[in-house]
C-alpha positions in Angstrom: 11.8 -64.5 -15.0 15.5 -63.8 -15.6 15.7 -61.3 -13.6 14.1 -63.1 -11.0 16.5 -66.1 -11.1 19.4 -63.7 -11.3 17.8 -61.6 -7.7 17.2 -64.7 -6.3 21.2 -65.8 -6.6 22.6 -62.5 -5.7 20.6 -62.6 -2.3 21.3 -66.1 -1.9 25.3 -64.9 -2.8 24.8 -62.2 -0.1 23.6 -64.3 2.6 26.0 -66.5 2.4 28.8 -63.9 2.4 27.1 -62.5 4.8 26.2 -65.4 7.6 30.1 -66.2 7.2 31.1 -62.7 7.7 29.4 -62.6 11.5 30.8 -65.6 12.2 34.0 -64.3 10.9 34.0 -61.2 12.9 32.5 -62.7 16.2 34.6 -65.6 16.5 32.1 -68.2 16.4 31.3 -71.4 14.2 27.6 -71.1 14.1 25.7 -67.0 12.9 23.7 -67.7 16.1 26.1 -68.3 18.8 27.2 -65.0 18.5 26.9 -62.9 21.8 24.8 -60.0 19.9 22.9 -62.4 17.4 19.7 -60.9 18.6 20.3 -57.3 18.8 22.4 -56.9 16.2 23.0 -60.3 13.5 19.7 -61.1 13.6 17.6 -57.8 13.2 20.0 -56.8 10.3 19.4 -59.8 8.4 15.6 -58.8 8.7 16.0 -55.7 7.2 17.9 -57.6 4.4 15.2 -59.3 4.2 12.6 -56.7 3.7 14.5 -54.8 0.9 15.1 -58.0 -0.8 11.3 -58.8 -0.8 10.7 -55.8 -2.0 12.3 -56.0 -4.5 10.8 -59.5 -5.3 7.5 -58.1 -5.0 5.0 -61.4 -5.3 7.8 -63.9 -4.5 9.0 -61.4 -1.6 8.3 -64.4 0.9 11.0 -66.6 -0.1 13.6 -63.7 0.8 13.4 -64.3 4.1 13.5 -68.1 3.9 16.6 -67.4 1.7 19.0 -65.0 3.9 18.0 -67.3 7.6 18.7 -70.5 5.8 21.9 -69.4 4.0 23.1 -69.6 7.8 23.1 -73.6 7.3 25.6 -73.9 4.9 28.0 -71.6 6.7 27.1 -73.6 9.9 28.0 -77.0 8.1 31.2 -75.2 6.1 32.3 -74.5 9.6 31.6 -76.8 12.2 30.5 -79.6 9.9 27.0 -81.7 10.6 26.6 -83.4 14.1 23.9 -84.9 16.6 22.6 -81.3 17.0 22.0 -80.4 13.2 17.9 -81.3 13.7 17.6 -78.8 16.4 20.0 -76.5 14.3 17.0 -76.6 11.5 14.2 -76.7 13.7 16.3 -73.2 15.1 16.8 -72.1 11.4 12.7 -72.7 11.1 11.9 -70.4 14.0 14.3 -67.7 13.0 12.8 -68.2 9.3 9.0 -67.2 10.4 9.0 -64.0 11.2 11.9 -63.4 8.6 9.4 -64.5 5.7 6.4 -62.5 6.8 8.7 -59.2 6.8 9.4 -60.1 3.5 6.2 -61.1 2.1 4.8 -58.0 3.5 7.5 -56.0 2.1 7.2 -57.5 -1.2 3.0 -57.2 -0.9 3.5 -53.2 0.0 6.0 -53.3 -3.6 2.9 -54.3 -5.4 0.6 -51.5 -4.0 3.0 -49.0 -4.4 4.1 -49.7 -8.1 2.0 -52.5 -9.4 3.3 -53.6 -12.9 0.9 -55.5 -15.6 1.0 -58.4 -14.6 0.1 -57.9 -11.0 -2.7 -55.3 -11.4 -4.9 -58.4 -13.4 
């Protein structure tokens, strides 16, 4: 469980770090404003997400959620909240989807491959 916690806060630190850093570099207030959000942003933050539920294993799904949401705090660091936070969420909940079945499938192939006591009962 304390390792857990302790994964859990380290990708939480990452994304974080991370959602700030493209804005950083692109010149932008908001991850998704970015001109290459889609082809490049984006897809890495996927692939974030599948090693981090991986490593998770049975909690793998709330990697994804994790790393796409940690965009919102970067968002309202940046450019603050406004009359167009609700569709920035109900964006963060699109982006979030498919980022969270990655993840969960990631962390479901983790407990195929090496299934530890717990998860082979």
């Amino acid at each position: 469980m304390l390792f857990r916690t302790v994964l859990l806060a380290a990708i939480t630190a990452f994304a974080l770090l991370y959602w700030q850093m493209v804005c950083d570099v692109t010149g932008v207030n908001e991850p998704w404003d970015a001109a290459d959000f889609l082809s490049k942003w984006y897809p890495f933050a996927l692939a974030a997400s599948a090693v981090s539920g991986f490593w998770l294993r049975l909690w793998g799904w709330s990697a994804g959620l994790i790393i796409i949401f940690a965009q919102l705090p970067v968002m309202l660091l940046n450019s603050g909240s406004g009359p167009l936070l609700v569709v920035g969420l109900i964006l963060l909940v699109g982006f979030a989807f498919p980022a969270s079945l990655i993840s969960a499938a990631a962390g479901q192939i983790a407990t195929l491959v090496a299934p530890t006591n717990k998860e082979a009962k």
